[in-house]
N, C-alpha and C positions, 0 to 999 in steps of 0.2 A: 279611532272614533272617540270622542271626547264623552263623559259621561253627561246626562241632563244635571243638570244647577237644583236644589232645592229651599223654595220658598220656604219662609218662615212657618208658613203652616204645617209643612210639610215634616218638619223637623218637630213640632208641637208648641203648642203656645204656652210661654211661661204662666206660672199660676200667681206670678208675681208680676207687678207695674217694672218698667224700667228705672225707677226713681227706687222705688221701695226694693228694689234687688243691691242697688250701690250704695242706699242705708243700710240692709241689713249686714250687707259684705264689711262695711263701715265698723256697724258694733262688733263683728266678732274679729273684726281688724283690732278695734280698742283693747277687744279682752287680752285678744295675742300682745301688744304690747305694753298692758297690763303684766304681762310675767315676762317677758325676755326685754324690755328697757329698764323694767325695776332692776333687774339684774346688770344691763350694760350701768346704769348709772352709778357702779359701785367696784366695776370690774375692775378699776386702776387700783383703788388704796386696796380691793381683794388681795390681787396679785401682788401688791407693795408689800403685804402686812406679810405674803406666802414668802417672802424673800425676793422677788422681782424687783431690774433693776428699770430706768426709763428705756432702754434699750430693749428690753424682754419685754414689755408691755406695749410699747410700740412695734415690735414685730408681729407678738399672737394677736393686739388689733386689730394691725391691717392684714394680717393672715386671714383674720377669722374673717374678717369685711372681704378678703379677695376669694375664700371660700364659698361665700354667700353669695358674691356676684356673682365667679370665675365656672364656676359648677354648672352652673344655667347654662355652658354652652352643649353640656350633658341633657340637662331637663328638659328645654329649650326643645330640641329636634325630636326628644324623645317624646314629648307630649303633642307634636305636630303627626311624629307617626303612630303613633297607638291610637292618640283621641283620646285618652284616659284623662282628662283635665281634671276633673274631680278626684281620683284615685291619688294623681301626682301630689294635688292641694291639701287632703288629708293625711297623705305619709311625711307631709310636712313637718304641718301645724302638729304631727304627734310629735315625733323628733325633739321639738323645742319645747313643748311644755313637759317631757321628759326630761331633759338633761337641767333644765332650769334651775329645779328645786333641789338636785344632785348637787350643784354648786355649794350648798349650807352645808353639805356634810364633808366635801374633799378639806382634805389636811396639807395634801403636800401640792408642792407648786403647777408639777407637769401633770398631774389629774385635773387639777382647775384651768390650766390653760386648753388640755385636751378639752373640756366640757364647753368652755369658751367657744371653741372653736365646733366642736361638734352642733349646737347651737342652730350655729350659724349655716352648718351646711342644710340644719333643716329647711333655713329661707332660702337657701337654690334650689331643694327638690321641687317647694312650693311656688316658685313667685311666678317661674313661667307662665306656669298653668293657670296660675291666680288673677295673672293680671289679663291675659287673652279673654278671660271666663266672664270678667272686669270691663274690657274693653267694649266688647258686642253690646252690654247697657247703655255704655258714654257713647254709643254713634247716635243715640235718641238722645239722652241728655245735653250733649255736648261733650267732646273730648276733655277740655279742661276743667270745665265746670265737675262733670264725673268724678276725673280721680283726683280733683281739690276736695268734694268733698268725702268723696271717702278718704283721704289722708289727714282730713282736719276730724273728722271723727275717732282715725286711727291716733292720732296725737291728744286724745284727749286722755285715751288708756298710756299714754306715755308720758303725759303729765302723772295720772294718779298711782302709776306704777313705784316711779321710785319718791312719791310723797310717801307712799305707803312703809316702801322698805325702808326707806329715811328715818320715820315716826319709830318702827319696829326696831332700829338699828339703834336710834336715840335711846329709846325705852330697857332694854334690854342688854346693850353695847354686845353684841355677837351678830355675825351676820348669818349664823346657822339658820336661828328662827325667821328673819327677815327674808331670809331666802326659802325658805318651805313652804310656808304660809302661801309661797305663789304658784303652787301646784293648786287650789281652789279655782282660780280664774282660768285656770290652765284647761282643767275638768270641761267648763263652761265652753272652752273654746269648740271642744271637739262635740257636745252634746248642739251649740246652736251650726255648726257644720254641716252635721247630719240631715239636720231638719233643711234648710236651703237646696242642700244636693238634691234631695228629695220632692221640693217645692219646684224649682229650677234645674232639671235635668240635662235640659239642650239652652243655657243660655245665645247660642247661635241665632235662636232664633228671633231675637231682639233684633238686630238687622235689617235696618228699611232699606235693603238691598237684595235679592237673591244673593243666598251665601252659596257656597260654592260646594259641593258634596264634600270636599277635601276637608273644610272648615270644619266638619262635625265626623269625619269617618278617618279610620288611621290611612296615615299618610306611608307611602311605598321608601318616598329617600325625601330627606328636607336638605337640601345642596346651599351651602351656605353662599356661593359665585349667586345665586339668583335673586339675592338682596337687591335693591335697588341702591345704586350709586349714591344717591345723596342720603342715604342711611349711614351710609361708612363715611362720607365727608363728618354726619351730627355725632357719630362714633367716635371719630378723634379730635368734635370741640369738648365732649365730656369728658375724655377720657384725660384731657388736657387743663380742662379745670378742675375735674376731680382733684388729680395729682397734687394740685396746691391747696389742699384743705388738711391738717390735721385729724389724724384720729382723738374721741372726745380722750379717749384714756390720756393720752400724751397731753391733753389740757388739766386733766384730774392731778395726774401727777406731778404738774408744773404748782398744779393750787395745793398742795399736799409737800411738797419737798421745799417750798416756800412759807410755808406755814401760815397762808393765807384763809385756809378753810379748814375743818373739820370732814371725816367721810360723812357725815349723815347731812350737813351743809352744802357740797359738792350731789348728793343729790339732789335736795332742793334745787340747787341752780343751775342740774339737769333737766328737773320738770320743767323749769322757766325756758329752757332754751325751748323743749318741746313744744309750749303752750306760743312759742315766737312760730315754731313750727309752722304750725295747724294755721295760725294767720297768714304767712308768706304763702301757706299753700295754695289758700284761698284767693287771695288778689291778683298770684299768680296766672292763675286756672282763671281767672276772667280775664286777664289780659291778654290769656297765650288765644282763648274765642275770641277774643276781640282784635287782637294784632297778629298772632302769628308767633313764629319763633323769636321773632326779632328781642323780643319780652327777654329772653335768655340771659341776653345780654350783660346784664345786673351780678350774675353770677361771679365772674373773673373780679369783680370791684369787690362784692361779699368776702369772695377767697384773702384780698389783700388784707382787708379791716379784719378777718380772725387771726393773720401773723401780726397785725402791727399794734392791737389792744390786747391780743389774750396772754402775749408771751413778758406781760411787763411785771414789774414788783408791785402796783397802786393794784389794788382790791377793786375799785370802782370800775377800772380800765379792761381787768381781768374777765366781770363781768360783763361789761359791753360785748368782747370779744367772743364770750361763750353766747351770748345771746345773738350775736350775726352767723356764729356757726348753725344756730338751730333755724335763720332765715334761710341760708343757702343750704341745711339740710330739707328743708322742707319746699322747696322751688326743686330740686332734685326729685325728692321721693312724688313730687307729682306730677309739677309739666313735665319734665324729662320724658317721665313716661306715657304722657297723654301723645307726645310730639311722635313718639315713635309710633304708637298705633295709627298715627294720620300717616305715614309712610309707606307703609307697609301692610298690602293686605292679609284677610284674614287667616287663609290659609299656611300665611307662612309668619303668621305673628306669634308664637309659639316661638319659633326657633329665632326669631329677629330680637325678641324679651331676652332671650339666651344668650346670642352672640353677644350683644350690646352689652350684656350686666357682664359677658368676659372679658371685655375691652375695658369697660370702666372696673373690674377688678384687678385688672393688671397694676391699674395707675393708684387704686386704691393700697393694694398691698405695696408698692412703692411708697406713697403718702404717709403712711403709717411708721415706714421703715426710716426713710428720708429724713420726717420730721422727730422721728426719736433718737437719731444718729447727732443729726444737726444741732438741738437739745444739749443732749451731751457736749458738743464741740464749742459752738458758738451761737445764741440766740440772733445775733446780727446776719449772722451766713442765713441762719431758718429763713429769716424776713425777706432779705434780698434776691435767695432762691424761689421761694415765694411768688414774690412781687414779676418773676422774669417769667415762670410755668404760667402765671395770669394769660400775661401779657402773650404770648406763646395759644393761650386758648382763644382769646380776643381775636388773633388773626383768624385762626380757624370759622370762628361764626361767621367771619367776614365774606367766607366765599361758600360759605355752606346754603344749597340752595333751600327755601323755605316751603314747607309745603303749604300747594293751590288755595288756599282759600282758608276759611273755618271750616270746623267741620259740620255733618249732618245735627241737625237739632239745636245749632249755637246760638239761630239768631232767634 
């Protein structure tokens, strides 16, 4: 016997609008990276200055990045059977503005790559949960529209993250201070937390659908065979242009072993890629309500122009190429994931957040390793292999079917 479905009422009505839930999520998105992008923006010449070679910093990158994703297919099920979404969200967001400021004090190499990496798992405990908790507002707003703007708000704390540690780094030349200083935002993160979980208990109930008792109540087994098909087709076009992106560290280290920038300079021109971010995320997120996945497309061309401008000796070029990485990060960090919530419903969005960020962690930690191997050997081989994984993910969109329509609230 099936159990009765439960309206939104029934579950309780947030105390917050659907708009005013995915801004608030938005700023305390900013303040999180506010301390954990200050810190990526700095991780390569970190680890250069710890004794790291391009090879060690292109692995603990994409380690840490395939940690972040790869982990979710833990979080993922686990937060579809408990229901805990809030609980998973908060043992996050502690994790990472923990280990953050710990960065200014480690000395030797393998503490800092462990904290790197530690990090990072705190964004797989949180992101499942975060984004499912995320999703049930953008079925009112619109799928894309939603998590464009909450990643264009999120990229704004990733903009003044490492302007900040850059000034503090300039100022002082240690990255001790620069890096402590961002336990303050950190503080922030977990105090406006509280207050939201509190305000918005049962985001489920945002849902101009009967959600499903499963949606809000722990789940018995979350079976990953129950995904629908064309989730795993859009699985292996990400997972296959992920693969042809560099991690940002292996582009630090190219501007640092070239002697093309300064470390406090290379953040700067981390905030700038962020602040390209926050824009791709946006035009994105209207085009993915307005056409569909087709929009995606853009991505495997982005992939090529980060090997073919950022791996060069011209400074100008260098620049360009970091600034298409932070396009096609930011087309990632938000239709990717508006795409898979129109897939998949809610009950098993949770674990479908999880599998997905396992799949594109695989190709992530590959990316990372790949392009820091290749580095070392041959900048010609990086490009060419590159330009083939693109072209490789292109087919992939090709047969991947799109889902029906816009979503609820787009038009």
């Amino acid at each position: 016997m099936t159990q009765p479905s439960q309206t939104p009422a029934a579950l309780g009505r947030p105390r917050l609008g659907a708009w005013r839930f995915v801004v608030t999520f938005g700023v305390l998105s900013l303040l999180a990276d506010f301390v954990y992008e200050g810190a990526r923006a700095v991780t390569g010449p970190l680890l250069a200055h710890l004794g790291a070679s391009a090879t060690v910093i292109g692995v603990v990158t994409g380690v840490g990045e395939a940690a972040a994703l790869g982990l979710r297919l833990v979080s993922g099920p686990l937060a579809d059977r408990t229901g805990r979404f809030w609980t998973l969200t908060v043992a996050g967001y502690a994790l990472t503005v923990v280990t953050v400021p710990l960065l200014g004090v480690a000395s030797v190499l393998w503490v800092a790559c462990a904290l790197v990496i530690a990090e990072r798992i705190g964004k797989a405990v949180r992101s499942p949960a975060k984004d499912t908790l995320l999703s049930h507002a953008t079925a009112v707003t619109g799928r894309g529209r939603g998590f464009a703007v909450h990643e264009a708000l999120d990229q704004i704390g990733a903009v003044i993250g490492p302007l900040t540690v850059a000034a503090v780094l300039a100022a002082t030349g240690s990255y001790t201070p620069a890096l402590l200083m961002l336990a303050l935002p950190g503080t922030a993160v977990l105090a406006l937390l509280a207050w939201l979980a509190l305000r918005v208990p049962e985001p489920a109930a945002y849902e101009d659908h009967p959600v499903p008792e499963a949606a809000s109540q722990p789940q018995p087994d979350a079976e990953v065979r129950a995904l629908p098909r064309a989730f795993w087709t859009y699985a292996a076009f990400t997972a296959a242009t992920t693969a042809g992106f560099a991690t940002f560290g292996v582009l630090a280290f190219h501007l640092v072993q070239r002697h093309l920038l300064s470390a406090s300079a290379i953040a700067v021109l981390y905030a700038a890629a962020m602040a390209v971010d926050a824009v791709a995320a946006l035009a994105s997120g209207w085009a993915y309500d307005r056409w569909g996945a087709r929009v995606l497309a853009v991505l495997p061309f982005l992939g090529v122009g980060v090997a073919v401008f950022a791996y060069t000796n011209t400074l100008v070029l260098v620049i360009v190429g970091a600034l298409v990485w932070g396009a096609a990060t930011g087309i990632q960090e938000s239709t990717l994931r508006a795409t898979v919530a129109d897939l998949v419903p809610p009950p098993r969005r949770a674990t479908a957040y999880g599998v997905f960020a396992a799949v594109v962690g695989v190709a992530t930690a590959a990316a990372g390793a790949l392009a820091g191997a290749l580095y070392t050997v041959s900048i010609p081989a990086l490009i060419t292999t590159t330009i083939a994984i693109q072209v490789l993910a292109l087919a992939f969109l090709a047969v991947m079917r799109r889902p029906a329509g816009p979503s609820p609230g787009s038009s």
